[in-house]
VMD Tcl script that builds the backbone (N, CA, C; Angstrom):
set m [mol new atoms 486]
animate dup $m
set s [atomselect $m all]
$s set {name element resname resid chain x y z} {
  {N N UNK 1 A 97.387 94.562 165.824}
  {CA C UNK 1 A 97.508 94.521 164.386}
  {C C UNK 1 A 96.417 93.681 163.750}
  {N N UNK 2 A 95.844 92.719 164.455}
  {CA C UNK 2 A 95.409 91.929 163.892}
  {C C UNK 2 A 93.522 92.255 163.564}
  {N N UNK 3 A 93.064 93.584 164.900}
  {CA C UNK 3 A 91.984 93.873 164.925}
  {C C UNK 3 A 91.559 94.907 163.714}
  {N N UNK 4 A 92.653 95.578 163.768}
  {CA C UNK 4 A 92.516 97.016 162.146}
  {C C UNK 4 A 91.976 95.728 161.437}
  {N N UNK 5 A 93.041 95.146 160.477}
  {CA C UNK 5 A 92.108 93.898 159.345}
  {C C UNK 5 A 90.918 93.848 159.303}
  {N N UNK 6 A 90.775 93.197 160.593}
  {CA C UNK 6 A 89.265 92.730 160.775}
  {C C UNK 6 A 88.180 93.529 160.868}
  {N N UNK 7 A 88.507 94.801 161.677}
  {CA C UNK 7 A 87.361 96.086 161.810}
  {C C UNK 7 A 87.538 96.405 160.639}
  {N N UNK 8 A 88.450 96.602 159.826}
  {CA C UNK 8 A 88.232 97.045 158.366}
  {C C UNK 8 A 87.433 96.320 157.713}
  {N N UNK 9 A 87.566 95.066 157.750}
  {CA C UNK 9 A 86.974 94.042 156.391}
  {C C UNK 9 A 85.338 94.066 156.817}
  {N N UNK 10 A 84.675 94.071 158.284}
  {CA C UNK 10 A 84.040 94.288 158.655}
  {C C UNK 10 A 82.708 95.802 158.513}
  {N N UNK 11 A 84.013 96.442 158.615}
  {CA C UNK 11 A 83.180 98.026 157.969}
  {C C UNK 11 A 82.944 97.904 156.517}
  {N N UNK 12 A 83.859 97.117 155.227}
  {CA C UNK 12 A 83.557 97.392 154.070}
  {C C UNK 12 A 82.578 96.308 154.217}
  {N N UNK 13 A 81.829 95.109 154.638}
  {CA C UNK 13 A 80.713 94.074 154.455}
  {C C UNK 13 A 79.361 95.310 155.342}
  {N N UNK 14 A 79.658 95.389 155.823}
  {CA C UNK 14 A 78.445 96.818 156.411}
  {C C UNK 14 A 78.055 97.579 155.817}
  {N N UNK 15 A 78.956 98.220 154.992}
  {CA C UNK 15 A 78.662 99.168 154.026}
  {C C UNK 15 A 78.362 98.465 152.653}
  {N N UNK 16 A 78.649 97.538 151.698}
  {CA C UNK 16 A 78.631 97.264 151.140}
  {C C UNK 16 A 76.993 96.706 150.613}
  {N N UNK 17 A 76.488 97.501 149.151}
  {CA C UNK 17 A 75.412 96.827 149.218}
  {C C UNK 17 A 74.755 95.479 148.880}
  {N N UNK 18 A 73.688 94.890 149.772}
  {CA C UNK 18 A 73.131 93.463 150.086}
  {C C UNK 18 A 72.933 92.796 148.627}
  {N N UNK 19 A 73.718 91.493 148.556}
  {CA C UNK 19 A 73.848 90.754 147.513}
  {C C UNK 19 A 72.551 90.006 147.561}
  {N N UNK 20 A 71.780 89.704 146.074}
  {CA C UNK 20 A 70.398 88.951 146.108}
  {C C UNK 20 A 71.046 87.509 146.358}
  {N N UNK 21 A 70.556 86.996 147.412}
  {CA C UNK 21 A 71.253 85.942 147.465}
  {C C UNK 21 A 70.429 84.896 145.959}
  {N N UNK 22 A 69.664 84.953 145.420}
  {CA C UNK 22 A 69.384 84.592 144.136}
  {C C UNK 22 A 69.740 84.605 142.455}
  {N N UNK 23 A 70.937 85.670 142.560}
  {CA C UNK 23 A 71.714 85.774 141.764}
  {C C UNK 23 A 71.860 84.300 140.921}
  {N N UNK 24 A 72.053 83.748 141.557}
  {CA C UNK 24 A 72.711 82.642 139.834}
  {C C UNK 24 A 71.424 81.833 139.436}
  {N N UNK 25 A 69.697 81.867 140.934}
  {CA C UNK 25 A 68.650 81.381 140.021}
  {C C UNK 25 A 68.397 82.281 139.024}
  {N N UNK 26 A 68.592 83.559 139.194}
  {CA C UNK 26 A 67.840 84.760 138.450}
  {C C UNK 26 A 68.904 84.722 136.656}
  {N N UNK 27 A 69.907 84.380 137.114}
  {CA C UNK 27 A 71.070 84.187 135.910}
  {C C UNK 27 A 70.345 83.030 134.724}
  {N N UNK 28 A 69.901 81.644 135.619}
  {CA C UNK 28 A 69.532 80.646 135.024}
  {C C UNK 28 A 67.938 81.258 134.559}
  {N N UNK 29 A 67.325 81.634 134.983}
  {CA C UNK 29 A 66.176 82.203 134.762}
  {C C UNK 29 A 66.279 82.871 133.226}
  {N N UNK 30 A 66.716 84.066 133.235}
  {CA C UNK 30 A 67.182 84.690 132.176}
  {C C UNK 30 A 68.121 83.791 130.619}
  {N N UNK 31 A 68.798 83.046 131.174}
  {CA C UNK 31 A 69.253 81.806 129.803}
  {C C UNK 31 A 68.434 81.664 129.400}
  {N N UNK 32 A 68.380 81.700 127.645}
  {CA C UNK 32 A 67.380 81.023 126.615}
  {C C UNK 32 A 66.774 81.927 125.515}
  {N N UNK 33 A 66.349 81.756 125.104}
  {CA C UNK 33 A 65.665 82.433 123.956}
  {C C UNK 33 A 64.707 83.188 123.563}
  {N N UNK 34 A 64.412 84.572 123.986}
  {CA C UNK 34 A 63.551 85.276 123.994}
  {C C UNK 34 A 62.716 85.990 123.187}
  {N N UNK 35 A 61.439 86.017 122.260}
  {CA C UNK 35 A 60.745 86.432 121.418}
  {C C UNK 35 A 59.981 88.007 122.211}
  {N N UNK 36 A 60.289 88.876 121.217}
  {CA C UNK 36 A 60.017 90.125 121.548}
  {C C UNK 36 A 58.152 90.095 121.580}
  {N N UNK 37 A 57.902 90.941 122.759}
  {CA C UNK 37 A 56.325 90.974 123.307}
  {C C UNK 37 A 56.123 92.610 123.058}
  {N N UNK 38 A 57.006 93.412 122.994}
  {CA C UNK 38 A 56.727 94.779 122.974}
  {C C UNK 38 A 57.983 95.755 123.897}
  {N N UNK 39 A 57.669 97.022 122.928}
  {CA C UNK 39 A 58.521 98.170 123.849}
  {C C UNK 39 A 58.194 99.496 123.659}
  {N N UNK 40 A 58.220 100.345 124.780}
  {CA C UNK 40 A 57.637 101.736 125.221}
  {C C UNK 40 A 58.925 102.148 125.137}
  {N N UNK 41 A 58.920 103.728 125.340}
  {CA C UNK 41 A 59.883 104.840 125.342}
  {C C UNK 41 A 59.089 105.634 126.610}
  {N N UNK 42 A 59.138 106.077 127.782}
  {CA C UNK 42 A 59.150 106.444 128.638}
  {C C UNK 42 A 59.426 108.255 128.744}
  {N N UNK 43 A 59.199 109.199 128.312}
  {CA C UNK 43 A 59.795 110.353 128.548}
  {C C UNK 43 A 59.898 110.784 130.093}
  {N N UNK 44 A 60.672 111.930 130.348}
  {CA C UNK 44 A 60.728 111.992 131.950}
  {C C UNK 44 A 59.554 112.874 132.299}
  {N N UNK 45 A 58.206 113.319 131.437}
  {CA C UNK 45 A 57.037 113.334 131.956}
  {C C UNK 45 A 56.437 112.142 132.237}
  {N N UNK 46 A 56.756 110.960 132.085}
  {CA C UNK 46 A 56.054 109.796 132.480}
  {C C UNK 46 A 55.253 109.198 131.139}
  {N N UNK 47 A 55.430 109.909 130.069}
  {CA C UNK 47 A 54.320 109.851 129.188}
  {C C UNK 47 A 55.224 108.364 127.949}
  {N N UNK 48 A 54.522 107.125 127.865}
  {CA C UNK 48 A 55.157 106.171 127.691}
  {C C UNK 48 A 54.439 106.292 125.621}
  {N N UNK 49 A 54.971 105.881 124.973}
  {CA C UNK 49 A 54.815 105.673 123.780}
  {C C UNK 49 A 55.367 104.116 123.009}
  {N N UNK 50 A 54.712 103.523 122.338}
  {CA C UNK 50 A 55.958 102.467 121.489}
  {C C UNK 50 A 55.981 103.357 120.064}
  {N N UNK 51 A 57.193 103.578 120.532}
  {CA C UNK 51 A 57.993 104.127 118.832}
  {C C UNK 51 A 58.002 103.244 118.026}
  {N N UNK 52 A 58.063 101.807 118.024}
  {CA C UNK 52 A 58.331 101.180 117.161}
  {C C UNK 52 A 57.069 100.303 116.610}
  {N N UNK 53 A 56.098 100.988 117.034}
  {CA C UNK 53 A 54.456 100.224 117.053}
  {C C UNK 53 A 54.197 99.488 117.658}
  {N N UNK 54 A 52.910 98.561 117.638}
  {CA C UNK 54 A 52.315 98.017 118.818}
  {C C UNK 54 A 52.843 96.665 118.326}
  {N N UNK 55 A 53.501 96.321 116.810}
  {CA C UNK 55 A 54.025 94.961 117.325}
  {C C UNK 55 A 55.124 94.968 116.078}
  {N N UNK 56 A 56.698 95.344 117.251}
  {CA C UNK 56 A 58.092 95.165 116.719}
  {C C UNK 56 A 57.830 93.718 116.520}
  {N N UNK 57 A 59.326 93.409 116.253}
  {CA C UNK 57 A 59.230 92.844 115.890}
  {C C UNK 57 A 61.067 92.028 116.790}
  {N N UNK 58 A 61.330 90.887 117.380}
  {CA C UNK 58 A 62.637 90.298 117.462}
  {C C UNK 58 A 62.611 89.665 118.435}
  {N N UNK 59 A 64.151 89.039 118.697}
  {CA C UNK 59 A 64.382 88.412 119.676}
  {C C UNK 59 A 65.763 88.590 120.591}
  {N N UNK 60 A 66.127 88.009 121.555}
  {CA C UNK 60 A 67.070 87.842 123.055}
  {C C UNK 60 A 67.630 87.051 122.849}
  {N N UNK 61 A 68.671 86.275 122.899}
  {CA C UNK 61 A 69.558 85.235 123.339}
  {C C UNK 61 A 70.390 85.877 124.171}
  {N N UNK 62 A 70.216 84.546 125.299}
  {CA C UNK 62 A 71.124 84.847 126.825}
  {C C UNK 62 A 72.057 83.118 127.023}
  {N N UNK 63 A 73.072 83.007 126.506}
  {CA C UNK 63 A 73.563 81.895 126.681}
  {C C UNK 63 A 74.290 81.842 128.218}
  {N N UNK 64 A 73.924 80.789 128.421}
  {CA C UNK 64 A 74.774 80.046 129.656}
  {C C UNK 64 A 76.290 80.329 129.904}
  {N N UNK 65 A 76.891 80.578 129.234}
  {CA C UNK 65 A 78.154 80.850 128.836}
  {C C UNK 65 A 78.860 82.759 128.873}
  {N N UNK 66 A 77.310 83.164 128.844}
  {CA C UNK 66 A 77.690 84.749 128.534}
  {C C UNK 66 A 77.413 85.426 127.940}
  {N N UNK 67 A 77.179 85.135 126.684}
  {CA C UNK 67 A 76.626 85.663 125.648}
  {C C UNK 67 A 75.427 86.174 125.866}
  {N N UNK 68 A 75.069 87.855 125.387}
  {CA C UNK 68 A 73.658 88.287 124.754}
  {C C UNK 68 A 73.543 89.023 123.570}
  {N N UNK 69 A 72.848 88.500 122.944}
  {CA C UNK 69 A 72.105 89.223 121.819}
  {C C UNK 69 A 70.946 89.453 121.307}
  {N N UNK 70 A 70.450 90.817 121.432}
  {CA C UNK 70 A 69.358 91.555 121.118}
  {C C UNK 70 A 69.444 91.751 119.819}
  {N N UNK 71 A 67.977 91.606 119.217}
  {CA C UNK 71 A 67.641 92.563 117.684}
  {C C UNK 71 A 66.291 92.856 117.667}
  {N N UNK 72 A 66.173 93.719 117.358}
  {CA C UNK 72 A 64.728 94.314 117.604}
  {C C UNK 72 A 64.799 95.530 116.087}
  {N N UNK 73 A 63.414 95.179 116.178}
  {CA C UNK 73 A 63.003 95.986 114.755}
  {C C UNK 73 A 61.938 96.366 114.797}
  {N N UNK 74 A 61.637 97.529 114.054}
  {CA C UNK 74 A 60.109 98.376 114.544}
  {C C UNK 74 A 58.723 97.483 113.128}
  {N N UNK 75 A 57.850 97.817 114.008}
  {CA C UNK 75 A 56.607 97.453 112.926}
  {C C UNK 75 A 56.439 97.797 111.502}
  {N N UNK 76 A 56.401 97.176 110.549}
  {CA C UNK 76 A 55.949 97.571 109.241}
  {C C UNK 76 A 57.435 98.665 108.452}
  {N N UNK 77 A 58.708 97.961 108.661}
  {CA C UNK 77 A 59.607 98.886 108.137}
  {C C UNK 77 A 59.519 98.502 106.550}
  {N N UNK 78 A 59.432 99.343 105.767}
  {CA C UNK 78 A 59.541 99.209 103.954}
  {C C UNK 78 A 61.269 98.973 104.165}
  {N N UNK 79 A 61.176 97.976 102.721}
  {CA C UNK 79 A 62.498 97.509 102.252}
  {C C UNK 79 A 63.102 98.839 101.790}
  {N N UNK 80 A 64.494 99.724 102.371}
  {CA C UNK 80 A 64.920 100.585 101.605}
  {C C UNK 80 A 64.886 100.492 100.451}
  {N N UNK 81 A 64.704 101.836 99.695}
  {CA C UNK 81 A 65.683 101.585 98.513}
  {C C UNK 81 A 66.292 102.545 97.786}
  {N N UNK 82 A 66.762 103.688 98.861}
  {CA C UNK 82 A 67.625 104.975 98.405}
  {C C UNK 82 A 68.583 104.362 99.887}
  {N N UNK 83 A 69.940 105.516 99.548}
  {CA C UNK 83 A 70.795 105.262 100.634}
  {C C UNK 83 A 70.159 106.154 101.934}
  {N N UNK 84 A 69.130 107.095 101.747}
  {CA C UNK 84 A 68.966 107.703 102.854}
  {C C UNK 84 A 67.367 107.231 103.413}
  {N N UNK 85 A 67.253 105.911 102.800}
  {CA C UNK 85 A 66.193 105.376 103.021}
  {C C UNK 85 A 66.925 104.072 103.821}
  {N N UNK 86 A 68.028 103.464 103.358}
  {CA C UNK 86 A 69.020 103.125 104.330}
  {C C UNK 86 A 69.235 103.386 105.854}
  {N N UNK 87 A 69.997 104.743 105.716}
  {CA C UNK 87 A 70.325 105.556 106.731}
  {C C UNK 87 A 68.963 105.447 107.779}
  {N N UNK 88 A 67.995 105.986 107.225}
  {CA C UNK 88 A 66.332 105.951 107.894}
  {C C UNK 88 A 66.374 104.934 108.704}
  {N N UNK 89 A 66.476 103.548 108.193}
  {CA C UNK 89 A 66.399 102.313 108.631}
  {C C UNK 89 A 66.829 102.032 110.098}
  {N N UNK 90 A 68.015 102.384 110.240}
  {CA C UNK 90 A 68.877 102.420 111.293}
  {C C UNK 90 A 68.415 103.098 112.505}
  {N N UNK 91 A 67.372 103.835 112.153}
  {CA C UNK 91 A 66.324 104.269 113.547}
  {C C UNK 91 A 65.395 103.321 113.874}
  {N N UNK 92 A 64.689 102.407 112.815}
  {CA C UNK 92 A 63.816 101.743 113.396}
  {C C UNK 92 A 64.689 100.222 113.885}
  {N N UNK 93 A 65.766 100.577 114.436}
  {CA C UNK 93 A 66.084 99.225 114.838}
  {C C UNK 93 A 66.821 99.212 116.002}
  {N N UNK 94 A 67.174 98.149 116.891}
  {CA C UNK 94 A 68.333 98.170 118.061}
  {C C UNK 94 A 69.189 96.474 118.238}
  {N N UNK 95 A 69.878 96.539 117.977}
  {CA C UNK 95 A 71.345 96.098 117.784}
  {C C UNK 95 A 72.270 95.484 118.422}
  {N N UNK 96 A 72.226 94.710 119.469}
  {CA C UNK 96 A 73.702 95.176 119.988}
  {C C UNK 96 A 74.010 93.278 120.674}
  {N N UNK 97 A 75.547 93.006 121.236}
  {CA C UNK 97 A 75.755 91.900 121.632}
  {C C UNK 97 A 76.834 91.975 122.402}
  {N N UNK 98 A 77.328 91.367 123.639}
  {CA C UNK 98 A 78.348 91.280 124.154}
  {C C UNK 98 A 78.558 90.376 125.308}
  {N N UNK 99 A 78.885 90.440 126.359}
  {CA C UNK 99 A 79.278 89.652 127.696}
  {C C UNK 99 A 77.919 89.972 128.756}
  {N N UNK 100 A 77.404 89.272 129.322}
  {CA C UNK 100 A 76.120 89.667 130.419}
  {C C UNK 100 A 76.212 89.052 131.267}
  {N N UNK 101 A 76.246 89.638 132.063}
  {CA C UNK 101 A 75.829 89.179 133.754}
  {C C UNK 101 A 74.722 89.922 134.838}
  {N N UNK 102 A 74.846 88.601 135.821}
  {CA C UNK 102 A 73.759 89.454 136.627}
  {C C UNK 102 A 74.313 90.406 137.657}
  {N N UNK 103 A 73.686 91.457 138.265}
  {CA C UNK 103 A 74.114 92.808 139.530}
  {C C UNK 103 A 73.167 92.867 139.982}
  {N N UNK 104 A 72.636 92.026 141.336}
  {CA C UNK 104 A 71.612 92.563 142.076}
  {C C UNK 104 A 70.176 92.906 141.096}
  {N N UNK 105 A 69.359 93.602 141.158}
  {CA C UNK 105 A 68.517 93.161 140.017}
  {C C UNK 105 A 68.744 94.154 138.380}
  {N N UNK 106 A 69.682 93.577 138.466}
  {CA C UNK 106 A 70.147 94.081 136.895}
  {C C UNK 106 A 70.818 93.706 136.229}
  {N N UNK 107 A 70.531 92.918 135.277}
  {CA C UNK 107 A 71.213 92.437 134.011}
  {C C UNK 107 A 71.960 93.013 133.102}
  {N N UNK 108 A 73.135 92.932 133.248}
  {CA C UNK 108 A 74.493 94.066 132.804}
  {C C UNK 108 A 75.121 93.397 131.203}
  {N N UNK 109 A 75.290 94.368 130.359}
  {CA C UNK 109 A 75.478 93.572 129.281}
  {C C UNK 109 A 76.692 94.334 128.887}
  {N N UNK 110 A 78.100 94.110 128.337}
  {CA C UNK 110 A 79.391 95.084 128.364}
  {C C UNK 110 A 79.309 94.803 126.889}
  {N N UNK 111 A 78.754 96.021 125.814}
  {CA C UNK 111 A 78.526 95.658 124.678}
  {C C UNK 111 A 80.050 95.967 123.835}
  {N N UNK 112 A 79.665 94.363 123.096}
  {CA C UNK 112 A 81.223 94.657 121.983}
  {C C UNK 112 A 80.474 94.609 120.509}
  {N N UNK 113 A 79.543 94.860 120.259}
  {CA C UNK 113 A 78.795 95.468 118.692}
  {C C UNK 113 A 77.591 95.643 118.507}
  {N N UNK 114 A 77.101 96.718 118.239}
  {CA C UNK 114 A 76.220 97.335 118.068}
  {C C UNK 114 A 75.563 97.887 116.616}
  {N N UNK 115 A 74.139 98.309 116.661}
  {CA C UNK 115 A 73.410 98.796 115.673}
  {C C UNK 115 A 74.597 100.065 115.585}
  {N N UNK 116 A 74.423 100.667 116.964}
  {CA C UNK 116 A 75.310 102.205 116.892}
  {C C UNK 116 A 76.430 102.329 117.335}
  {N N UNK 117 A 77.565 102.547 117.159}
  {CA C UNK 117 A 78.654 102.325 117.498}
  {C C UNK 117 A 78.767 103.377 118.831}
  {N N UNK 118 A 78.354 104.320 119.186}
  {CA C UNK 118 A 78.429 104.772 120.492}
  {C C UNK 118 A 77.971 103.638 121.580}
  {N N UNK 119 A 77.420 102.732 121.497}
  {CA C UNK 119 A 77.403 101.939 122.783}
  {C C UNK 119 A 78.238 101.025 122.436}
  {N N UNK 120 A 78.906 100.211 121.736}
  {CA C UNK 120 A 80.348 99.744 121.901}
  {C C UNK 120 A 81.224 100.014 122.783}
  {N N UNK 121 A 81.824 99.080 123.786}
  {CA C UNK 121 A 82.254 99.698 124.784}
  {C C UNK 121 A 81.889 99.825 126.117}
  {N N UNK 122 A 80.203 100.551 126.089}
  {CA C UNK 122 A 79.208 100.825 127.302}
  {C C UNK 122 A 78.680 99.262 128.072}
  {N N UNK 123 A 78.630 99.909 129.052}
  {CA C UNK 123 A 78.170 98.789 129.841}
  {C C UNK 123 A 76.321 99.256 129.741}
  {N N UNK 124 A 75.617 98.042 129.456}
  {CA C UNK 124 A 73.640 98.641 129.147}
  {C C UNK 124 A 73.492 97.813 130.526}
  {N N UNK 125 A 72.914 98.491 130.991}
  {CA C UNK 125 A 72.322 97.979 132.281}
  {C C UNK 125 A 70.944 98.028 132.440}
  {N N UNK 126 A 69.820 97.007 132.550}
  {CA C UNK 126 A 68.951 96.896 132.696}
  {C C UNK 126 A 68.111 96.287 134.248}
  {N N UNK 127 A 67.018 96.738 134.393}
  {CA C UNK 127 A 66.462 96.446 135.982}
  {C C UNK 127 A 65.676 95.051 134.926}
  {N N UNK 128 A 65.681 93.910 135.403}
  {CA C UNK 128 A 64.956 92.989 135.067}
  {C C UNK 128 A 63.423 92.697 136.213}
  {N N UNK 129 A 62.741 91.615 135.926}
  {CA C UNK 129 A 61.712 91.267 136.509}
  {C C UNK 129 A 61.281 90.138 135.745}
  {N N UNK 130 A 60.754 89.155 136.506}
  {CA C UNK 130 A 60.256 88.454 135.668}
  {C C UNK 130 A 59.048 88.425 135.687}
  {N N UNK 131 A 57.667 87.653 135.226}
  {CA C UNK 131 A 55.890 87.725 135.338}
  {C C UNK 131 A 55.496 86.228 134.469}
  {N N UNK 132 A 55.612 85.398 135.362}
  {CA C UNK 132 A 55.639 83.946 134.359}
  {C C UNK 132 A 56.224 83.750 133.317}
  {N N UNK 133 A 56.007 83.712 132.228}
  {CA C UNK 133 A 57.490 83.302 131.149}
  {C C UNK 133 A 56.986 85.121 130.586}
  {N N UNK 134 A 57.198 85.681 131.183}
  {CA C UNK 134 A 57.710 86.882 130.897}
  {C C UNK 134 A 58.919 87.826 131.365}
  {N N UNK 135 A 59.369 88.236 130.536}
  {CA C UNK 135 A 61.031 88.972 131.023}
  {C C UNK 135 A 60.706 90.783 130.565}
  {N N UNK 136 A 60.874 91.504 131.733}
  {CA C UNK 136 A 60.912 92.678 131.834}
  {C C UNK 136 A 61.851 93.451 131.985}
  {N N UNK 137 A 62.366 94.228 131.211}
  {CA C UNK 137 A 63.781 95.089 131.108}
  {C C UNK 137 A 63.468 96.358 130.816}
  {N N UNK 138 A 64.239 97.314 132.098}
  {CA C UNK 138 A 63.486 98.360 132.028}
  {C C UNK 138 A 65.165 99.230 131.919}
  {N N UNK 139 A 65.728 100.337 131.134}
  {CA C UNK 139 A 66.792 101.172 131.158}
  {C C UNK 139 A 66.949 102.292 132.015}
  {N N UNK 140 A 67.910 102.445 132.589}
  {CA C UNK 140 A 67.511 104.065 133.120}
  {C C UNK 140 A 67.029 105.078 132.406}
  {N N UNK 141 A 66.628 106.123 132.816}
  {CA C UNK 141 A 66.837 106.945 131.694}
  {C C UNK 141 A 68.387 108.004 131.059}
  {N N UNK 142 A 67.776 107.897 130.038}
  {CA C UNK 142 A 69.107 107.514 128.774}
  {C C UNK 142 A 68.706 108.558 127.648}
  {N N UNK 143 A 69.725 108.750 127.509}
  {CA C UNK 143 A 69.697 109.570 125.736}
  {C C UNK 143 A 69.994 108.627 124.948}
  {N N UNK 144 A 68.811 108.223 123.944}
  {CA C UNK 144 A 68.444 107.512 122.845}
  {C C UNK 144 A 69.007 107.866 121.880}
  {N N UNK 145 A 69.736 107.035 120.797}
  {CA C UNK 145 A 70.564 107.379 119.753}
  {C C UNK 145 A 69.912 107.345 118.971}
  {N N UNK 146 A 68.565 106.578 118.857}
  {CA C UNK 146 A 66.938 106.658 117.709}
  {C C UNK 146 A 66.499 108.195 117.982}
  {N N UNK 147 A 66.533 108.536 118.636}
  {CA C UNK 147 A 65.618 109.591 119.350}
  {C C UNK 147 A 66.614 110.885 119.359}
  {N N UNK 148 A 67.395 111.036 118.575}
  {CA C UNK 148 A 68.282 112.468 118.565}
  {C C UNK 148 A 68.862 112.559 119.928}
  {N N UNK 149 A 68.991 111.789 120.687}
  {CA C UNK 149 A 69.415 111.910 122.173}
  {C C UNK 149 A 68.729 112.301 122.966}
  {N N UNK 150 A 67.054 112.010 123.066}
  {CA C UNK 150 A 65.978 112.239 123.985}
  {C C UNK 150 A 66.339 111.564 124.845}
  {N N UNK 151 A 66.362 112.098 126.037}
  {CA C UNK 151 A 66.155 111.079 127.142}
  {C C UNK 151 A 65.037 110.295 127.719}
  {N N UNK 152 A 65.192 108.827 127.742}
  {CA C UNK 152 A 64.103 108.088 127.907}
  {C C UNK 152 A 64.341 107.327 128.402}
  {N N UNK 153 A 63.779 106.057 129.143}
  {CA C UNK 153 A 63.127 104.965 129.983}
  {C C UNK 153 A 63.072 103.574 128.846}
  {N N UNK 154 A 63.517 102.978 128.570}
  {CA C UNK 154 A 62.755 102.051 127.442}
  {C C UNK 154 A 62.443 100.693 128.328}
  {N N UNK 155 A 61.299 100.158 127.777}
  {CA C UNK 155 A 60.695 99.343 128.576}
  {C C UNK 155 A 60.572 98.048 128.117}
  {N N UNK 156 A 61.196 97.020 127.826}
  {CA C UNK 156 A 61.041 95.760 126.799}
  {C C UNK 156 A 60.532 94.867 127.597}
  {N N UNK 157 A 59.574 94.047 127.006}
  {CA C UNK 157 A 59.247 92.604 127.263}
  {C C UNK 157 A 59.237 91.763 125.912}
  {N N UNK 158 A 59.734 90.740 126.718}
  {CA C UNK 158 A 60.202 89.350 126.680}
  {C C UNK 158 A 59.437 88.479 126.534}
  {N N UNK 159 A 58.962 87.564 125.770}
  {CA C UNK 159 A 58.259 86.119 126.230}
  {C C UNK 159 A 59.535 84.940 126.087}
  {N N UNK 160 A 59.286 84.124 126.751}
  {CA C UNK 160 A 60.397 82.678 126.596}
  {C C UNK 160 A 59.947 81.821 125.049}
  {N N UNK 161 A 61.000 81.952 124.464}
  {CA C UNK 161 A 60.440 81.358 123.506}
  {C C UNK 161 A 61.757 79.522 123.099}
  {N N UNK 162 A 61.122 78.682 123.419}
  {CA C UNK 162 A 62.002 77.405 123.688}
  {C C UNK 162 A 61.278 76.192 123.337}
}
mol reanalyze $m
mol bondsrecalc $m
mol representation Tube
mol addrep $m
């Protein structure tokens, strides 16, 4: 009786995939305050673009505690001033805040409010990297709620800003 247990618990650590054993430097790494450096859109020809020009505009907060919040805004947006100049608006921007943690190399964020209310709810999962006080976050590819539901790659960097 006592060997089942063990060959079991044994087969699920075998199978199970390899934990970074760096997880909570990579956690502390990521805490702090991040000033937006730029972001691409990726199509699945490979062909990378910044939709939002060559210099958005925002920032990251990653608190110690849990917390993230992104805002990002595209280059040179005019102050609305019709409601569907409003509405417009809401493309050149991204939004969102909730609970984050780290997964192996991916920074998991379980969003509770958003620019768009379809990711409310979603778990955003990003492949991170870091490059000296630079932070790299890359999405799978995804149907974009800016983008009529193109599927894309989005590619953000980060500088530390503290």
């Amino acid at each position: 009786m006592t060997r089942r247990p063990l060959s079991l618990a044994l087969l699920v650590l075998a199978l199970a995939p390899p934990a970074r054993a760096d997880e909570a430097s990579d956690r502390a790494r990521i805490v702090g305050n991040w000033k937006l450096v730029g972001v691409v859109y990726e199509d699945a020809a490979g062909q990378r673009r910044p939709v939002l020009g060559q210099h958005p505009t925002g920032y990251q907060i990653a608190t110690a505690g849990g917390r993230w919040l992104a805002l990002v805004t595209a280059e040179g947006r005019p102050v609305p001033q019709t409601d569907v100049e409003r509405a417009q608006a809401l493309r050149t921007m991204i939004s969102y805040t909730g609970r984050w943690r780290v997964e192996g190399d991916r920074v998991v964020t379980r969003v509770e409010a958003a620019w768009n209310q379809a990711w409310v709810g979603t778990d955003q999962a990003r492949i991170f990297r870091f490059e000296g006080d630079l932070l790299h976050l890359e999405s799978p590819p995804q149907p974009h709620p800016n983008l009529l539901g193109q599927v894309v790659r989005i590619i953000v960097t980060w500088r530390r800003d503290e």
